[in-house]
C-alpha positions in Angstrom: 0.0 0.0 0.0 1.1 3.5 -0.7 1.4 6.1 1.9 -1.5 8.1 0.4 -3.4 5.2 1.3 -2.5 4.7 4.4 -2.9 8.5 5.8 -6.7 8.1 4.2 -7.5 5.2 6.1 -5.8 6.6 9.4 -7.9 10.2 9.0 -11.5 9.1 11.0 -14.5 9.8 8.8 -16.0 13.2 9.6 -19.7 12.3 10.7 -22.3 15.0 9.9 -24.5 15.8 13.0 -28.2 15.1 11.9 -31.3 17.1 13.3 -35.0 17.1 13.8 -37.1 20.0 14.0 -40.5 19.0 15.8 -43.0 21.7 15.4 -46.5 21.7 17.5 -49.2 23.0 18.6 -50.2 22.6 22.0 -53.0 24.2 24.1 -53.6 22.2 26.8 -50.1 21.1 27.1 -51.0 17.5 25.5 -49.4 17.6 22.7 -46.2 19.7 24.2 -46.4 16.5 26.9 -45.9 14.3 24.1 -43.2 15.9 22.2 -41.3 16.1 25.5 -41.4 12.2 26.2 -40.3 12.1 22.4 -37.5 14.6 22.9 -36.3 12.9 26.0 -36.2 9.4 24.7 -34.8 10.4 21.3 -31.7 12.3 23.2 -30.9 9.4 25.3 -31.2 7.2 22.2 -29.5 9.4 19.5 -27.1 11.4 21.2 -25.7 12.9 17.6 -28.8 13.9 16.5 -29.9 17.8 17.5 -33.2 18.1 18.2 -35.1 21.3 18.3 -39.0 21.3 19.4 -40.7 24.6 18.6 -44.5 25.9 19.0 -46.6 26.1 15.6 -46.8 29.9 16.6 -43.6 30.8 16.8 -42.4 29.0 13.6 -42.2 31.1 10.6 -42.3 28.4 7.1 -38.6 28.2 6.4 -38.5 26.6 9.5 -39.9 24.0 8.2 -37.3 23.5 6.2 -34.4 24.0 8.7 -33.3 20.5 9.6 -32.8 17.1 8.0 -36.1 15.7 9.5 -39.7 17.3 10.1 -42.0 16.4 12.6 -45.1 17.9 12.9 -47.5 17.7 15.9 -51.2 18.6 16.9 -54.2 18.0 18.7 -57.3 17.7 16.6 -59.4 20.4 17.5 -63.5 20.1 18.2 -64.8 23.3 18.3 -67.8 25.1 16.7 -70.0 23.3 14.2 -67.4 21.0 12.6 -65.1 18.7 14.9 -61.7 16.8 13.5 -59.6 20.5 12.9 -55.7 21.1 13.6 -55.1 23.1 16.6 -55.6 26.7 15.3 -52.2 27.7 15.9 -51.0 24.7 13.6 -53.8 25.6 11.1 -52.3 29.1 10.7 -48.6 28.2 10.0 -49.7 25.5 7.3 -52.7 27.0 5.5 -51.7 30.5 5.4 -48.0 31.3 6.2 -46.8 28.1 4.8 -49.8 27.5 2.3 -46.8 27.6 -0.4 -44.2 25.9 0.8 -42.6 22.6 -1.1 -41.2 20.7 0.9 -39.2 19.2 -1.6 -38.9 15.5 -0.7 -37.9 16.0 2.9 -37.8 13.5 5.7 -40.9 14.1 7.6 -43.2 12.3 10.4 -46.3 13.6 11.7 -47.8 13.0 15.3 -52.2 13.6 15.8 -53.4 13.6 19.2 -57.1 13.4 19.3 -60.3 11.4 22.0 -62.1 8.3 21.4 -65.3 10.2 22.3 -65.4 12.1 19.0 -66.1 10.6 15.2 -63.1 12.1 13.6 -60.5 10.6 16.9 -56.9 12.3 16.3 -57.9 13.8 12.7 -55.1 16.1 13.2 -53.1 13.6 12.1 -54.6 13.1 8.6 -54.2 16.9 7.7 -50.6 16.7 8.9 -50.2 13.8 6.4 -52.1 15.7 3.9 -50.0 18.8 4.1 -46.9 16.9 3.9 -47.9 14.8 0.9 -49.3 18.2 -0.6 -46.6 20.0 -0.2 -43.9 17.6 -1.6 -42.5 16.0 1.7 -41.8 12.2 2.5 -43.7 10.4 5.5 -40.8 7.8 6.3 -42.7 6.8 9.3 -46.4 5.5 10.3 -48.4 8.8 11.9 -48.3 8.5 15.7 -51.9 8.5 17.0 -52.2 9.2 20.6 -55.8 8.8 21.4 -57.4 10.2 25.1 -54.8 11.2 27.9 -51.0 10.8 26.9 -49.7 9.8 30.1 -49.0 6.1 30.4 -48.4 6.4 26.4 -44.8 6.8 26.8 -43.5 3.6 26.1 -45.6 4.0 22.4 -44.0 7.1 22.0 -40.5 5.8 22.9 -40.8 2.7 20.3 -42.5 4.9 17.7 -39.2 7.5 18.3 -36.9 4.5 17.6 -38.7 3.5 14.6 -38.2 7.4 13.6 -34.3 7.4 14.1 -34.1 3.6 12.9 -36.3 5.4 9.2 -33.7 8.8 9.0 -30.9 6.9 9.1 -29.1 7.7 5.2 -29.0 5.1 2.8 -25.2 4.7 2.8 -25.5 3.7 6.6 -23.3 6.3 7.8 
């Protein structure tokens, strides 16, 4: 072997630090409760990931676009005459700031919280999927549907956060 060789194989392999940018909407602190389990699990399980969790109303569209992976989060709302909306904070950033957006094949996942007591239970999730598809992203995942109270649901959310970091790894592997 030459000694070009040699000095390649001795230099260690820079390793890009990967990120996920969880954006929700949370009223009631349900949906913030569950992207907190998430977060905590997913930074004891992927420490070289940086995650950054922000509210839907803070979060101006290019956001959306800031990090290798997307995950959006809601509540499905039932309030006035029709029941199965996005929490309304959510429903502004996608329909009207980010009514344009392309997401442009990006990672994404998408988590709906919703209660059994209502027809359209965690709806919130299928107009997540429906703005991602719509606007050019890549579900890599299964939705997360949290139905009724989230606590006692962290072990779901902790295997369905594995599944997440298992579905962003790149295709090389590295």
């Amino acid at each position: 072997m030459n000694d070009f060789a040699n000095a390649a194989e001795a230099v260690p392999h820079f390793v890009q630090r990967r990120s996920l940018h969880i954006v929700f909407a949370s009223t009631s602190g349900h949906t913030e409760y569950v992207v907190d389990a998430l977060t905590d699990s997913l930074r004891s399980i992927t420490p070289g990931w940086e995650i950054e969790a922000t509210r839907a109303e803070k979060t101006q569209p290019q956001d959306l676009l800031s990090a290798d992976v997307l995950l959006l989060a809601s509540a499905t709302w039932n309030t006035g005459g029709t029941e199965g909306q996005l929490n309304p904070h959510m429903s502004l950033l996608l329909h009207e700031k980010a009514k344009n957006l392309d997401l442009a094949g990006k990672p994404c996942a998408c988590i709906g919280l919703g209660d059994h007591r209502y027809f359209y239970t965690a709806r919130a999730a299928d107009h997540l999927q429906h703005y991602v598809k719509a606007h050019h992203g890549r579900l890599i995942v299964p939705t997360l549907k949290i139905i009724d109270e989230p606590y006692g649901q962290e072990e779901a959310v902790r295997v369905w956060g594995k599944q997440l970091m298992d579905a962003s790894k790149p295709a090389d592997g590295c």
